[in-house]
DOROGU-406103 format. One record per residue: residue number from 1; x, y, z of N, C-alpha, C in turn; residue in three letters. Coordinates in Angstrom, 2 decimals, decimal comma, m for minus. Example, Ala and Ser with C-alpha at 12.3 -4.5 7.8 and 13.67 -1.06 7.14 Angstrom:
2
<pt n="1" n_u="13,19" n_v="m5,69" n_w="7,80" ca_u="12,30" ca_v="m4,50" ca_w="7,80" c_u="13,20" c_v="m3,30" c_w="7,80" res="ALA"/>
<pt n="2" n_u="12,85" n_v="m2,25" n_w="7,08" ca_u="13,67" ca_v="m1,06" ca_w="7,14" c_u="12,90" c_v="0,03" c_w="7,87" res="SER"/>
# end
This chain:
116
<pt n="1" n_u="0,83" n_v="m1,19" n_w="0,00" ca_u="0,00" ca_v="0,00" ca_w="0,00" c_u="0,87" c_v="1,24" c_w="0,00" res="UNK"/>
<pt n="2" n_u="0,59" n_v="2,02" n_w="m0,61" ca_u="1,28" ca_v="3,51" ca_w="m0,98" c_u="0,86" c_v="4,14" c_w="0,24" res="UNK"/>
<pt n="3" n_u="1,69" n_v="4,52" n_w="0,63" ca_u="1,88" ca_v="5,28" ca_w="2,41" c_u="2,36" c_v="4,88" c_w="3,57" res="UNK"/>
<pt n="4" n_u="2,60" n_v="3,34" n_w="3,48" ca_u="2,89" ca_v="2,38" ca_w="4,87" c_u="4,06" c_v="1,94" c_w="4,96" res="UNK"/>
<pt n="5" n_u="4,80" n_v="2,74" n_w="5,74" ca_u="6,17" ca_v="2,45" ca_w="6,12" c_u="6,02" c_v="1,27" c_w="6,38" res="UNK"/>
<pt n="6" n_u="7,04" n_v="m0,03" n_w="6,41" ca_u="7,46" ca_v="m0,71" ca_w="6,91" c_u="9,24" c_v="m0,87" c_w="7,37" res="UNK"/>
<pt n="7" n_u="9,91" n_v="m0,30" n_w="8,42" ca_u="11,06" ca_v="m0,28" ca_w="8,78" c_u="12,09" c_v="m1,79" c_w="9,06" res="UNK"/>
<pt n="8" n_u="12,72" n_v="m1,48" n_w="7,87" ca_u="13,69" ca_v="m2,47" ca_w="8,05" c_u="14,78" c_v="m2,59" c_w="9,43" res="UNK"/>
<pt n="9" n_u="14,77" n_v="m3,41" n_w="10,10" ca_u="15,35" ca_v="m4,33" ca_w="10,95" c_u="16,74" c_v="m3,63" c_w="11,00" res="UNK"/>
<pt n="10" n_u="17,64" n_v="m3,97" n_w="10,12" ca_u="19,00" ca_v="m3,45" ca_w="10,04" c_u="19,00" c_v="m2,71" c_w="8,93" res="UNK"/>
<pt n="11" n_u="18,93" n_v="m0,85" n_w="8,68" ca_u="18,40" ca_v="m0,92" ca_w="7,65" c_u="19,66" c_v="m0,58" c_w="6,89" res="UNK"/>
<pt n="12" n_u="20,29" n_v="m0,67" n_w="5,64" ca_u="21,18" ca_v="m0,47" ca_w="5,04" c_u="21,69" c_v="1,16" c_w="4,62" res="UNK"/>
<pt n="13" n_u="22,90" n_v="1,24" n_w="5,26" ca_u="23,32" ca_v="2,91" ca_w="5,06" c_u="24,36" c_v="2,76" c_w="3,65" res="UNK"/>
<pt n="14" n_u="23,82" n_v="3,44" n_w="3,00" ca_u="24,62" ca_v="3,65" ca_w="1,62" c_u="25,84" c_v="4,69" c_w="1,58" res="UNK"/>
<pt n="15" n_u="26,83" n_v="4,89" n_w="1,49" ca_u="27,15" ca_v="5,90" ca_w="1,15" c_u="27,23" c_v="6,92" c_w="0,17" res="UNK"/>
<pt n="16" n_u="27,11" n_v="8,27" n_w="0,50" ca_u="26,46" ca_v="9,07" ca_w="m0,79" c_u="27,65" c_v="10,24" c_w="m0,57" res="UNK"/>
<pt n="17" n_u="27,54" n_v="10,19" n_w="m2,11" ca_u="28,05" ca_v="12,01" ca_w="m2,41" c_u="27,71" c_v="12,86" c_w="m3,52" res="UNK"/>
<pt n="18" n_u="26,07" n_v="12,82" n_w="m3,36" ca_u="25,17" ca_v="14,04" ca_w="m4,07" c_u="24,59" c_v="14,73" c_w="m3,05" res="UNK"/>
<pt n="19" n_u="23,79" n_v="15,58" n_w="m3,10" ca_u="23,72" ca_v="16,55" ca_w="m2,63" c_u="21,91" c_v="16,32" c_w="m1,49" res="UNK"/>
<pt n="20" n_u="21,45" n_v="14,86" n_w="m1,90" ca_u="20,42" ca_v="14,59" ca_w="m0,75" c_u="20,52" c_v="14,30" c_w="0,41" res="UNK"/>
<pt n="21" n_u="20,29" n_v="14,48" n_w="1,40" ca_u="18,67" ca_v="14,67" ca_w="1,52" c_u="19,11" c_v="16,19" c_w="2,14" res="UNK"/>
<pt n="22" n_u="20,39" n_v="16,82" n_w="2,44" ca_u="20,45" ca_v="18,14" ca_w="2,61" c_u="20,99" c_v="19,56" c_w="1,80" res="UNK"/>
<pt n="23" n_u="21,94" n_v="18,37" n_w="1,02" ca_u="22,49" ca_v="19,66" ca_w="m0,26" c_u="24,14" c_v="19,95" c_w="0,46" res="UNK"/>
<pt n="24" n_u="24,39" n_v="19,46" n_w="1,87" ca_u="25,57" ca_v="20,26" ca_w="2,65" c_u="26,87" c_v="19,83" c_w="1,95" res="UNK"/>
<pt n="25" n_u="27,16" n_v="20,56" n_w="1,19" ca_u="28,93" ca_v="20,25" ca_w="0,77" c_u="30,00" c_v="20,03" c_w="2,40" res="UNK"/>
<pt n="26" n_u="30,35" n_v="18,68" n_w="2,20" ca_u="31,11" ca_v="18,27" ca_w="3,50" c_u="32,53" c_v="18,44" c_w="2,96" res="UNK"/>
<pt n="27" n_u="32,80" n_v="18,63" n_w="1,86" ca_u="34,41" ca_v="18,36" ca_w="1,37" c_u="34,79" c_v="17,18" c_w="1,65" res="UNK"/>
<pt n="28" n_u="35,52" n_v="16,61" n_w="2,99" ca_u="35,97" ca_v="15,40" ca_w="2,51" c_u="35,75" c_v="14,76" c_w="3,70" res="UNK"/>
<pt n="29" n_u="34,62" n_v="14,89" n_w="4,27" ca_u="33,66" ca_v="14,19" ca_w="5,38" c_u="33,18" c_v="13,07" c_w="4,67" res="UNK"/>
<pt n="30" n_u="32,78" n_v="12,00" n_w="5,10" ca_u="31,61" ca_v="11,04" ca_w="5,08" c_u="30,13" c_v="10,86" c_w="5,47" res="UNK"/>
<pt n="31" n_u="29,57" n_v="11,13" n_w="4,54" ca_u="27,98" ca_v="10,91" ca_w="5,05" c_u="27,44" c_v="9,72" c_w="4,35" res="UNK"/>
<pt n="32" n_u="26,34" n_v="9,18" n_w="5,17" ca_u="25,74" ca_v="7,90" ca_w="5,04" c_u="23,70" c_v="8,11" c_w="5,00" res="UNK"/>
<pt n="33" n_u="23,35" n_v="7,85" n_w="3,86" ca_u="21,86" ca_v="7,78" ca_w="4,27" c_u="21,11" c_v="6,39" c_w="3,40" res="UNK"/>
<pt n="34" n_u="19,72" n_v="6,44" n_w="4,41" ca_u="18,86" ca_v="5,30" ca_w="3,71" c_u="17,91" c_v="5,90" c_w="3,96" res="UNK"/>
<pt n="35" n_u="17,43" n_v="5,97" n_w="2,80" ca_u="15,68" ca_v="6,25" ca_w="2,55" c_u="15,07" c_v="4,94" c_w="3,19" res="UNK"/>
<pt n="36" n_u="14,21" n_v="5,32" n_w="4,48" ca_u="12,98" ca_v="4,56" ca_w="4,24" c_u="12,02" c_v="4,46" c_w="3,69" res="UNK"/>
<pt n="37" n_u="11,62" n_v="5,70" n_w="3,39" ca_u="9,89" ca_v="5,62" ca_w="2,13" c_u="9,83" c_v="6,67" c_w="1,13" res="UNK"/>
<pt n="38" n_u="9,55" n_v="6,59" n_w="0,31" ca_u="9,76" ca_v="8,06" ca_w="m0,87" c_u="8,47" c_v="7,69" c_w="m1,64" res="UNK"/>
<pt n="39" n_u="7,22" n_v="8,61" n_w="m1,58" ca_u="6,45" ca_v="8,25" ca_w="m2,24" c_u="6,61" c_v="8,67" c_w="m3,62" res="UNK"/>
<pt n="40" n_u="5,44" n_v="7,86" n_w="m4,70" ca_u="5,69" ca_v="7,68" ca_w="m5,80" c_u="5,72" c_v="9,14" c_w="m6,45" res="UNK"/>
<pt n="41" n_u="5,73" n_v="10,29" n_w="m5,91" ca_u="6,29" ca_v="11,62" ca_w="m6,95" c_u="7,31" c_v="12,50" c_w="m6,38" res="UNK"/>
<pt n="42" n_u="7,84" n_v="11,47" n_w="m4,88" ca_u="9,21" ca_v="11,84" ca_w="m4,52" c_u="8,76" c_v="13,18" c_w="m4,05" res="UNK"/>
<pt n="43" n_u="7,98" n_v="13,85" n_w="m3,60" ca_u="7,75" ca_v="15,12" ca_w="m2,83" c_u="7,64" c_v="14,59" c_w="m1,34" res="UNK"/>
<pt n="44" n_u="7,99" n_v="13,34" n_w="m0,98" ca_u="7,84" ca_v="13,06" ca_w="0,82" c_u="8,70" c_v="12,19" c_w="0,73" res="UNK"/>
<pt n="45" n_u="9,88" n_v="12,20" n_w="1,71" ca_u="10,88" ca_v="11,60" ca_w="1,81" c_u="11,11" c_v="11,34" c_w="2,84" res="UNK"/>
<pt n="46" n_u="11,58" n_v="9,81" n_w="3,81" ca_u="12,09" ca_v="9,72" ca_w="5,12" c_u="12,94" c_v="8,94" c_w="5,13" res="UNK"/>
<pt n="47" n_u="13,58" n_v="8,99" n_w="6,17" ca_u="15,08" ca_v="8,23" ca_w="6,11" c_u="16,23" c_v="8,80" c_w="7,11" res="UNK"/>
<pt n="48" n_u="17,62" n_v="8,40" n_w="7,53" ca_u="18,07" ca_v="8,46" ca_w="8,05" c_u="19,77" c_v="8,90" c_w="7,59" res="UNK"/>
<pt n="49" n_u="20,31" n_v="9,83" n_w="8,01" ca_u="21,06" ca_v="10,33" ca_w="7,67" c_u="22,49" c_v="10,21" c_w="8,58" res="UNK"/>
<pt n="50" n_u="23,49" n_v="9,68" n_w="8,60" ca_u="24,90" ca_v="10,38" ca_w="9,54" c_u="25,83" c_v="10,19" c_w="8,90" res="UNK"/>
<pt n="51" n_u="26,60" n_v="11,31" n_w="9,81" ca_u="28,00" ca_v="11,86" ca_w="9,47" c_u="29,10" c_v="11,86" c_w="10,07" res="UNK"/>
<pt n="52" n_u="29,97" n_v="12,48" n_w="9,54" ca_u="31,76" ca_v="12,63" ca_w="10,61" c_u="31,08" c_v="13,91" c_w="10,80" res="UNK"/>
<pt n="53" n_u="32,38" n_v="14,71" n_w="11,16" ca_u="32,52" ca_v="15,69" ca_w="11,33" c_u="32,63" c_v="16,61" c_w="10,32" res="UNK"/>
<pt n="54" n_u="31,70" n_v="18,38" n_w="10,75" ca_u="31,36" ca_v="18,89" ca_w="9,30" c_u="31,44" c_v="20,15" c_w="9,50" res="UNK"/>
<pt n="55" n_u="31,58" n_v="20,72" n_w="8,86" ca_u="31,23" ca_v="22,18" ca_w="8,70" c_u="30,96" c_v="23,07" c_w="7,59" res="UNK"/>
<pt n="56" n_u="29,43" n_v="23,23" n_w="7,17" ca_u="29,08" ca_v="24,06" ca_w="5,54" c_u="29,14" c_v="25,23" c_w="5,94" res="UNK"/>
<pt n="57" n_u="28,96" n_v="25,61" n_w="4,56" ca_u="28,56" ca_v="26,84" ca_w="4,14" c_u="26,86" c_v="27,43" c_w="3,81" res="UNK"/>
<pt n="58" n_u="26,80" n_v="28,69" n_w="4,59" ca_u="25,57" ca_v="28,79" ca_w="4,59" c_u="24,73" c_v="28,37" c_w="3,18" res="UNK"/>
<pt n="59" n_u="23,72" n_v="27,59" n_w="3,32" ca_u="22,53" ca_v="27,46" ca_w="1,81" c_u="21,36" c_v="27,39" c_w="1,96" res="UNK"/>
<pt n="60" n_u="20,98" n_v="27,79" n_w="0,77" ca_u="19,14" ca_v="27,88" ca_w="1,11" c_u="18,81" c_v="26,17" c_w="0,85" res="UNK"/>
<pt n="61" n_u="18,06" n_v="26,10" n_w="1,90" ca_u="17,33" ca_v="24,86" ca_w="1,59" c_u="15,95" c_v="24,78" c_w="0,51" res="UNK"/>
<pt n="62" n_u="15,84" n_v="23,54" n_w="m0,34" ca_u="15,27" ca_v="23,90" ca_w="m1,66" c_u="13,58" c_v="23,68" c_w="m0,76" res="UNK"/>
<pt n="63" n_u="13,53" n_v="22,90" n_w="0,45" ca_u="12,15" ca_v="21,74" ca_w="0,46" c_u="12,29" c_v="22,42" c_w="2,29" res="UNK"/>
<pt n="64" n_u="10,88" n_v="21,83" n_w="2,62" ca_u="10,52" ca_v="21,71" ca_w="3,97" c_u="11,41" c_v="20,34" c_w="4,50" res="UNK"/>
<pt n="65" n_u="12,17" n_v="20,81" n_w="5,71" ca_u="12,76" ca_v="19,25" ca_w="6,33" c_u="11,97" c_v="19,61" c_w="7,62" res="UNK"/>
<pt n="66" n_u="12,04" n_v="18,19" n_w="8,23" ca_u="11,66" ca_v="18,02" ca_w="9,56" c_u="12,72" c_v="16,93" c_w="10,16" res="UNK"/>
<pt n="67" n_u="13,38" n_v="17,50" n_w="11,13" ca_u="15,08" ca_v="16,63" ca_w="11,82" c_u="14,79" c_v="16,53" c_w="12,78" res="UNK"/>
<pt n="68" n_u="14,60" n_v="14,67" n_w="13,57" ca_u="14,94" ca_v="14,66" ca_w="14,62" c_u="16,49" c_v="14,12" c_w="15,17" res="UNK"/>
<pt n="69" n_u="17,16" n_v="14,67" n_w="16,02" ca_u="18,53" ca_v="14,19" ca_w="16,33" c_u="18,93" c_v="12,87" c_w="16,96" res="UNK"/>
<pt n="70" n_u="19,28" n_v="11,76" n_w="16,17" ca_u="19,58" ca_v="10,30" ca_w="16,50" c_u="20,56" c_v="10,57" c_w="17,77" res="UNK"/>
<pt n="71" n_u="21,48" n_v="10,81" n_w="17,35" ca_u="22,83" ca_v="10,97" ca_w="17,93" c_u="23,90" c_v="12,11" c_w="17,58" res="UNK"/>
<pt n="72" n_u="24,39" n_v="12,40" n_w="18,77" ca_u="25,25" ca_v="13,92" ca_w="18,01" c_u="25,01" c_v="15,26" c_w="18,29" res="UNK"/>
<pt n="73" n_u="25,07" n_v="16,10" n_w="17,98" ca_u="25,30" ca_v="17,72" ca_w="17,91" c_u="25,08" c_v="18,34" c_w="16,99" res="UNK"/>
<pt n="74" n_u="24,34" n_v="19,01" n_w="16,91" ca_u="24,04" ca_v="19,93" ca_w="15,49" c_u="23,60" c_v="21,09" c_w="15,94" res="UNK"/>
<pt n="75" n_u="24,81" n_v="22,06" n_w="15,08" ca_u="24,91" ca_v="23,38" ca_w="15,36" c_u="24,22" c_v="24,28" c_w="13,98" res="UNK"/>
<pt n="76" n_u="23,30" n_v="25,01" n_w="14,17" ca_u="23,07" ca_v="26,03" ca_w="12,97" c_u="23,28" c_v="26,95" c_w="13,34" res="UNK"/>
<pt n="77" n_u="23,42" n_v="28,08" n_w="11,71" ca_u="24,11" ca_v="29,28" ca_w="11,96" c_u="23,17" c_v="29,79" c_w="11,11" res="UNK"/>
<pt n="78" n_u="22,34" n_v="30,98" n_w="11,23" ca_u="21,76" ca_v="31,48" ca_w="10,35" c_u="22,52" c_v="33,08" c_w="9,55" res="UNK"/>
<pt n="79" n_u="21,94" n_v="33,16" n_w="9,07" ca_u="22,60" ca_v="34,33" ca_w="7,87" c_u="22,98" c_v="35,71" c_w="8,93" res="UNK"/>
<pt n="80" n_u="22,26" n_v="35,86" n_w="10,09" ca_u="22,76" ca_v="36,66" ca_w="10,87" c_u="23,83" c_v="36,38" c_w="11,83" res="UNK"/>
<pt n="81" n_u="24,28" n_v="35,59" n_w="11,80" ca_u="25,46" ca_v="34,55" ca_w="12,51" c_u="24,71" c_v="34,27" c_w="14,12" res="UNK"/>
<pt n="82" n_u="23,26" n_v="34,03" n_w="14,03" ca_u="22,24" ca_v="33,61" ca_w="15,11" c_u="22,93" c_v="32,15" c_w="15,17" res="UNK"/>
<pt n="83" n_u="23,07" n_v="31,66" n_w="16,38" ca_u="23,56" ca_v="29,91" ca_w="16,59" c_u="22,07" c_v="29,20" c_w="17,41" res="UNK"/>
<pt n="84" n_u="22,14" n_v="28,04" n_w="16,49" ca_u="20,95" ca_v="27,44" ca_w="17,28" c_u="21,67" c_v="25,76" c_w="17,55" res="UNK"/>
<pt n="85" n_u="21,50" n_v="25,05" n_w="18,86" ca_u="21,77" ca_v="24,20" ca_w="18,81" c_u="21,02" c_v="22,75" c_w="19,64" res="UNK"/>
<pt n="86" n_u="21,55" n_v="21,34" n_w="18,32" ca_u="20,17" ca_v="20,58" ca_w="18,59" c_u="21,35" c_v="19,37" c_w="18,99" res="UNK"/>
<pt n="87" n_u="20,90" n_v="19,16" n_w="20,11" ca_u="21,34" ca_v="17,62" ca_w="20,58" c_u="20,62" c_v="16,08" c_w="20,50" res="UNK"/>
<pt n="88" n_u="21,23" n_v="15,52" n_w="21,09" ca_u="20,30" ca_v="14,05" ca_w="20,61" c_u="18,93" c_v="14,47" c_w="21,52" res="UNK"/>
<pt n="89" n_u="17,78" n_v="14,08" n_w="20,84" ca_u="16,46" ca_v="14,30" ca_w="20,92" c_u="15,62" c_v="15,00" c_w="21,25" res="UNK"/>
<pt n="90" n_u="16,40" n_v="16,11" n_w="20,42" ca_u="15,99" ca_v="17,19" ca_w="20,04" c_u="15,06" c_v="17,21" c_w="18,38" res="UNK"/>
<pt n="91" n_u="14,50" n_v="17,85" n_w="18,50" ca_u="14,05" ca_v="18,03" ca_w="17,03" c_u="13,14" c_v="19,44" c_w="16,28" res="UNK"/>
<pt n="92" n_u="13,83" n_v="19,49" n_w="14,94" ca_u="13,30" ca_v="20,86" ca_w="14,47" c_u="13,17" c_v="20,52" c_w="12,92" res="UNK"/>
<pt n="93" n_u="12,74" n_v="21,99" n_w="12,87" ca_u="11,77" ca_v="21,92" ca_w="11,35" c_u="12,37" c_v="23,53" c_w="10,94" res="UNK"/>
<pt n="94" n_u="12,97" n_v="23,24" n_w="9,49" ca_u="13,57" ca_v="23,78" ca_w="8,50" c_u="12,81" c_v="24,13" c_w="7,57" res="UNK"/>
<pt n="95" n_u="11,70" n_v="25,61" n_w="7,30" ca_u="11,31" ca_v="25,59" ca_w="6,25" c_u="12,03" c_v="26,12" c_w="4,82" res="UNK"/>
<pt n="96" n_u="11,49" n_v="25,73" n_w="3,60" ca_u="11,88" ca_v="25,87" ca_w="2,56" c_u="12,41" c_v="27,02" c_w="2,14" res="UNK"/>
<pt n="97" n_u="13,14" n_v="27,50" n_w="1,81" ca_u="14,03" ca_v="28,81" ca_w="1,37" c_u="14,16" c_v="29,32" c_w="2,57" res="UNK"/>
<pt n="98" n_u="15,14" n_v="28,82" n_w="3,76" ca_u="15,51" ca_v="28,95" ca_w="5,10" c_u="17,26" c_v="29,34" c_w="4,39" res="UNK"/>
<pt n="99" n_u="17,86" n_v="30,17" n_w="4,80" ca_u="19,37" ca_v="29,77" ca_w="4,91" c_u="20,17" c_v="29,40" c_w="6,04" res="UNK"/>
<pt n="100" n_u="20,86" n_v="28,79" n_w="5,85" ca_u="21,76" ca_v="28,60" ca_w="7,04" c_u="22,85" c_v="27,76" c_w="6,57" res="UNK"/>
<pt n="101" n_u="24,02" n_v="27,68" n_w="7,82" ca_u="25,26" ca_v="26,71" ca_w="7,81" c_u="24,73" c_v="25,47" c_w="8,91" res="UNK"/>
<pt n="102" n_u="25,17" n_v="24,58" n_w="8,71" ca_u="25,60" ca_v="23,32" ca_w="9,36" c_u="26,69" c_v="23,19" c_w="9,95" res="UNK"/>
<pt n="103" n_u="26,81" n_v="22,55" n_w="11,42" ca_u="28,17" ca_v="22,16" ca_w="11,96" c_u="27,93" c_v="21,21" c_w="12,61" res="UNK"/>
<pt n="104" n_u="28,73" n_v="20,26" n_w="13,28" ca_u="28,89" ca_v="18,46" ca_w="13,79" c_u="30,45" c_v="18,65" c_w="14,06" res="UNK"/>
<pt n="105" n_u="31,13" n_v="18,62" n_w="15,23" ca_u="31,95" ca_v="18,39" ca_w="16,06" c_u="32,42" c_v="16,88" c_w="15,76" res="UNK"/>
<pt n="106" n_u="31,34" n_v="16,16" n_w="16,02" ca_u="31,92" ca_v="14,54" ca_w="15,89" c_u="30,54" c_v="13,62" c_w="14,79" res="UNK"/>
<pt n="107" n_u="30,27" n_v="12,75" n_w="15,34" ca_u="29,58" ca_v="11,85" ca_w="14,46" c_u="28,17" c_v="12,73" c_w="15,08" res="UNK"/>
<pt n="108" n_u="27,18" n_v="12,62" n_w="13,62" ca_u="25,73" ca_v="12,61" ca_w="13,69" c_u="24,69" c_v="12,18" c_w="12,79" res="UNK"/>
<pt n="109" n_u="23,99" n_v="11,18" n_w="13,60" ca_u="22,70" ca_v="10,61" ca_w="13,31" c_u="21,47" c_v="11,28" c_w="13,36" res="UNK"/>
<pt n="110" n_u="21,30" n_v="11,09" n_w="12,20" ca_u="19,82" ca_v="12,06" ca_w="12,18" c_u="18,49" c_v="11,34" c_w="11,17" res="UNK"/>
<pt n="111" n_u="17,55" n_v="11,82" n_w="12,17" ca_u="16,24" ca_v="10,87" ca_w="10,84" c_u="15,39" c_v="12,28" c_w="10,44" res="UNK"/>
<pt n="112" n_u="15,31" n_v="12,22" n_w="9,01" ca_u="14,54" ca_v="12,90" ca_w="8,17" c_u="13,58" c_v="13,00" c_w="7,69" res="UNK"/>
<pt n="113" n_u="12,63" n_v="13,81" n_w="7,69" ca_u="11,56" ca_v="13,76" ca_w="6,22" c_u="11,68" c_v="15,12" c_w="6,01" res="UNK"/>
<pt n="114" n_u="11,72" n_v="15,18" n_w="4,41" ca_u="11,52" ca_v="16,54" ca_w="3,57" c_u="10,63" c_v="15,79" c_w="2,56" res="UNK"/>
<pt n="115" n_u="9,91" n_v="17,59" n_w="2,48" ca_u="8,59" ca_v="17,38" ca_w="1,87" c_u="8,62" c_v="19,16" c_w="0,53" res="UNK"/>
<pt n="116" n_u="8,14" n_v="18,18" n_w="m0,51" ca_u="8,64" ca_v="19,05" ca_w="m1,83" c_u="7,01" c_v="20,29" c_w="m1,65" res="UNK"/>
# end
């Protein structure tokens, strides 16, 4: 049925270096994600995201995200050099044409949905 998560057990982390599910140029960090559900016109996306250690450059985000924090530290910086910061289970919501930087000290786990 179109809508019904079913969460895999161990679920498989891919490693990626395009620019989903956040767009953050890491340079020469490692990030890891797995989509759990993407419906069929790809405007709702969930899944799970982590990293090393990071630090971007401020960008507009294209989509609505909604982040809750697995594991880790996550620091934002907004265009006014405002700092906001989210620890493990914590969680926030990024709307669409938001700017900001990203930062991660050490490893972070994070689960996602962005919505087009």
């Amino acid at each position: 049925y179109e809508g019904i998560i079913k969460p895999e057990t161990q679920p498989k982390r891919e490693l990626i270096t395009t620019e989903h599910p956040f767009g953050i140029e890491l340079n020469s960090s490692t990030q890891k994600s797995n989509i759990s559900y993407q419906d069929e016109s790809k405007n709702f996306t969930v899944g799970i995201w982590e990293s090393e250690a990071f630090n971007s450059e401020p960008q507009t985000f294209p989509n609505n995200q909604f982040i809750y924090v697995l594991a880790g530290t996550l620091k934002l910086i907004d265009d006014e050099q405002q700092v906001e910061l989210f620890k493990t289970g914590d969680a926030l919501f990024i709307p669409e044409s938001v700017s900001c930087g990203w930062q991660s000290s050490g490893s972070l786990d994070l689960l996602f949905t962005v919505v087009r």
